[in-house]
N, C-alpha and C positions, 0 to 999 in steps of 0.2 A: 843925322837921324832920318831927316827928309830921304835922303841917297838909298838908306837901307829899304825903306819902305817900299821905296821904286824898285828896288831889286828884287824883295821877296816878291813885289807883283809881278813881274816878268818872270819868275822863276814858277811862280802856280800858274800865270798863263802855259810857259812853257811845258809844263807838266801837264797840264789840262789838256790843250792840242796833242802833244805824245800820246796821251791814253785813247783821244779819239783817232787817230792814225792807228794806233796799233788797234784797236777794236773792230778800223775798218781793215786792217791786213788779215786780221785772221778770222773775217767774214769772208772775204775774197779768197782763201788759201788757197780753199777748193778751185776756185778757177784758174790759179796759177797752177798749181798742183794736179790735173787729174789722177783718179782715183783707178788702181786697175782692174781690170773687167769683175775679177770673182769678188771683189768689196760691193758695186754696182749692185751685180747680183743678188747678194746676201742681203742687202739693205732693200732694195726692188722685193724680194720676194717676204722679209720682214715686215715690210711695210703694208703692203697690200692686205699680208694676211691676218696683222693686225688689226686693218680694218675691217677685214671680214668678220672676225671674231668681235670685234666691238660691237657692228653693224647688225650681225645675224645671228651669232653667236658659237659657240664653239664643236663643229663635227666629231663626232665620234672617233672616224678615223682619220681625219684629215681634210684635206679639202682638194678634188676634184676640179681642174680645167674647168667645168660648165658652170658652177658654184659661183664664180666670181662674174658670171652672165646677172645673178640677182642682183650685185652692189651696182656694178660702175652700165651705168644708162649707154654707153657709148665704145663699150666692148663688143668687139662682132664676132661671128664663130671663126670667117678666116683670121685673126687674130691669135686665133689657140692652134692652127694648122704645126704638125708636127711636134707640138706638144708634148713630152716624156713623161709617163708613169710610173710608175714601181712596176707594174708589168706591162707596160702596152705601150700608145701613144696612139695620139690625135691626127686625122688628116681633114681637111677641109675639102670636097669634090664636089661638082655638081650640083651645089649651093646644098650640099650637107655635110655636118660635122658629124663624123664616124671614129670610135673606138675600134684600136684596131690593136690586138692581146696579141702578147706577144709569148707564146709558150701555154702552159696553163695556168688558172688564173686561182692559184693556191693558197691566195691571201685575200681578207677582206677588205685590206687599201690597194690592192693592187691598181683600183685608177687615179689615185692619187698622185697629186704633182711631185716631183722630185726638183733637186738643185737643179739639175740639166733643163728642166722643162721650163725652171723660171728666166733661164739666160734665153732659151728659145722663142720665149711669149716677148720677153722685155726685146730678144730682138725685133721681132715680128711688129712692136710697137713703135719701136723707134724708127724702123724704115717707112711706118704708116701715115706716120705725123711727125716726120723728117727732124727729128729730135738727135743731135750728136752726143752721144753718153760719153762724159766727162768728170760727171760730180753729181754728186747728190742731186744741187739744185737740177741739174737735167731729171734726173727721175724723176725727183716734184713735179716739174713740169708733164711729163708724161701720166701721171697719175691726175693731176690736175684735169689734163685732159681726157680719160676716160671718165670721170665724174661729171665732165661736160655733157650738154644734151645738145644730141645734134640739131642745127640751127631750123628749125622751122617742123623740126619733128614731136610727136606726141603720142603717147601709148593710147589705143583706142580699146573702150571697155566693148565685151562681147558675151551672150546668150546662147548659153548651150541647148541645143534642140535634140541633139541625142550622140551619146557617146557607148557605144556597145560593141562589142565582138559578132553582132550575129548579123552585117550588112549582105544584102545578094548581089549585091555588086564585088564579082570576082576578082578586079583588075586593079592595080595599084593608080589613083586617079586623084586631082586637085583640079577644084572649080570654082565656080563664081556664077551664080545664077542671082540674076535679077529680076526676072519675070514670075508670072505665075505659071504659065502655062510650061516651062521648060522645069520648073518645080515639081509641079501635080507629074509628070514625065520623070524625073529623077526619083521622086517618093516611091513612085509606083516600082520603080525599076528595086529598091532600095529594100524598101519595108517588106519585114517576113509576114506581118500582119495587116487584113483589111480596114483595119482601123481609120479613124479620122485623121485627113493631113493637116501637119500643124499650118496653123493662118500664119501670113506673115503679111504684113503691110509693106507692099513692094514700091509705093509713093515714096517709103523712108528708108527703106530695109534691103539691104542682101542678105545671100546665103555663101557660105565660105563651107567648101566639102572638102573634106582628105579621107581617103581609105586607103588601108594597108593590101589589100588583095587579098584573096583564099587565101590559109595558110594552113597546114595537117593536120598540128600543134596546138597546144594551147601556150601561153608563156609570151605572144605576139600583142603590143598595144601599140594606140596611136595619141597624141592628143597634142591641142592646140594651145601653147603655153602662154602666147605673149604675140600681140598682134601692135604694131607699130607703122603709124602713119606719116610719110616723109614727104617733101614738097614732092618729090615727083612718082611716087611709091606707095602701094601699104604692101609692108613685108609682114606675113603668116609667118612665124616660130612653131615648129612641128617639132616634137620630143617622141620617136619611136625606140619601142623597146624588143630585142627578138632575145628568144631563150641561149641562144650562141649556140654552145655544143652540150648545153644541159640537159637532161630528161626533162619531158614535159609529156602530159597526156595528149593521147591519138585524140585529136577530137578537129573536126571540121571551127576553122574560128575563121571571121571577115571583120577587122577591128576596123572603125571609123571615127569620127569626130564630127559632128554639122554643128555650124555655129550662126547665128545671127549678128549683124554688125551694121551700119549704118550708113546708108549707101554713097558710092562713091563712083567717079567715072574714071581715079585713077588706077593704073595699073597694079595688078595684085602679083608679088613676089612670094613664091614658098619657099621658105630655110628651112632647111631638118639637121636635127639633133639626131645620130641613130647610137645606142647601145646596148648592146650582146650582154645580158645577166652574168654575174657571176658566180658559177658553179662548180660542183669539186670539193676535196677537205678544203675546207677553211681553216686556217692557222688565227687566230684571235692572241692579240697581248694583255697581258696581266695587268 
């Protein structure tokens, strides 16, 4: 009777260990096993826009390349570089991220991400932050890391001092004024009216200028989305918008942005966002 008892125990131990060995094999699977590219994909591009949708909530049409700039703190515009659409695709130049239509732009998701554009970005991720796509748990990892904030970095809050179409300053320009006297010199140059210049306490304070240049048209905007301060950096997030090849009225416009921010002696980096409206029948789904 003693013998049996020993026996059933060795045998529920043995059984006990079996189930945690298998439980740890088929945790592991995926590393023995990798997963091939368009599974990666599918789940990379599922996954993300599940979070957007959790996170933001659900687009009308889809979700847009720039769109996943709101969620992940650690996503950068060359990140989306060559990006695919429904009609177009992403290039990143010149430290701007440009919409670049491909044909006409005959739908209203036409900039919407496709299957293609998520193996592109998941590339572009995976050579950033040398991540080897193998298995899921790889794209955790990578998704993990775009919810990261970069280490020593902080989004800095900023005061709009004027954001309008009607600037005299003709030329497409980005600045940084910390004085007063290069101020009272920019305002003047700037302002359609004699008005009072705004005060700014330059003890605490800059000035952060972007303008778009003349443009014929109206349909041209500029503005300042998202200003991020980094150990060695603050990078300006500029979002301009041009009419593409849409009708827009003849009208003289100078779009700008002047912002207030709080002063700094490190160097100021501008990112632009540029995209071309879209114009044309619009095809809409039921």
């Amino acid at each position: 009777m003693e013998n049996k008892k020993v026996l059933f125990g060795l045998l529920a131990v043995i059984l006990l260990v079996g189930g945690a060995l298998a439980g740890v094999m088929l945790s592991n699977k995926e590393d023995k096993y990798p997963l091939i590219k368009e599974e990666l994909v599918k789940y990379f591009g599922e996954t993300i826009s599940n979070n957007f949708v959790e996170s933001i909530g659900q687009p009308i049409e889809g979700i847009s390349p720039p769109m996943f700039l709101e969620l992940f703190p650690n996503l950068r515009y060359q990140d989306l570089d060559r990006v695919q659409t429904a009609l177009g695709y992403y290039r990143y130049e010149n430290n701007q991220l440009v919409y670049k239509p491909v044909g006409p732009q005959t739908h209203s998701a036409a900039q919407m991400i496709t299957e293609e554009g998520y193996e592109t970005l998941l590339d572009n991720l995976a050579t950033r932050f040398d991540v080897e796509l193998k298995n899921k748990k790889s794209i955790d990892r990578i998704i993990e890391k775009l919810y990261g904030e970069i280490a020593g970095s902080q989004e800095i809050t900023f005061r709009t001092i004027s954001k309008e179409t009607d600037s005299q300053i003709t030329q497409r320009t980005q600045n940084v004024i910390k004085t007063q006297g290069v101020w009272v010199n920019f305002w003047t140059d700037h302002s359609v009216t004699d008005g009072p210049i705004p005060q700014i306490n330059f003890d605490e304070k800059m000035i952060i200028v972007v303008t778009q240049g003349q443009k014929s048209t109206g349909g041209y905007s500029t503005e300042i989305v998202k200003i991020i301060e980094r150990e060695n950096e603050i990078a300006v997030y500029v979002k301009e918008k041009t009419p593409g090849y849409c009708a827009a009225d003849t009208v003289i416009t100078s779009p700008h942005h002047i912002v207030e921010i709080k002063k700094s002696n490190k160097p100021v980096k501008f990112v632009f966002e540029i995209e071309e409206q879209i114009c044309g029948p619009v095809v809409t789904s039921d």
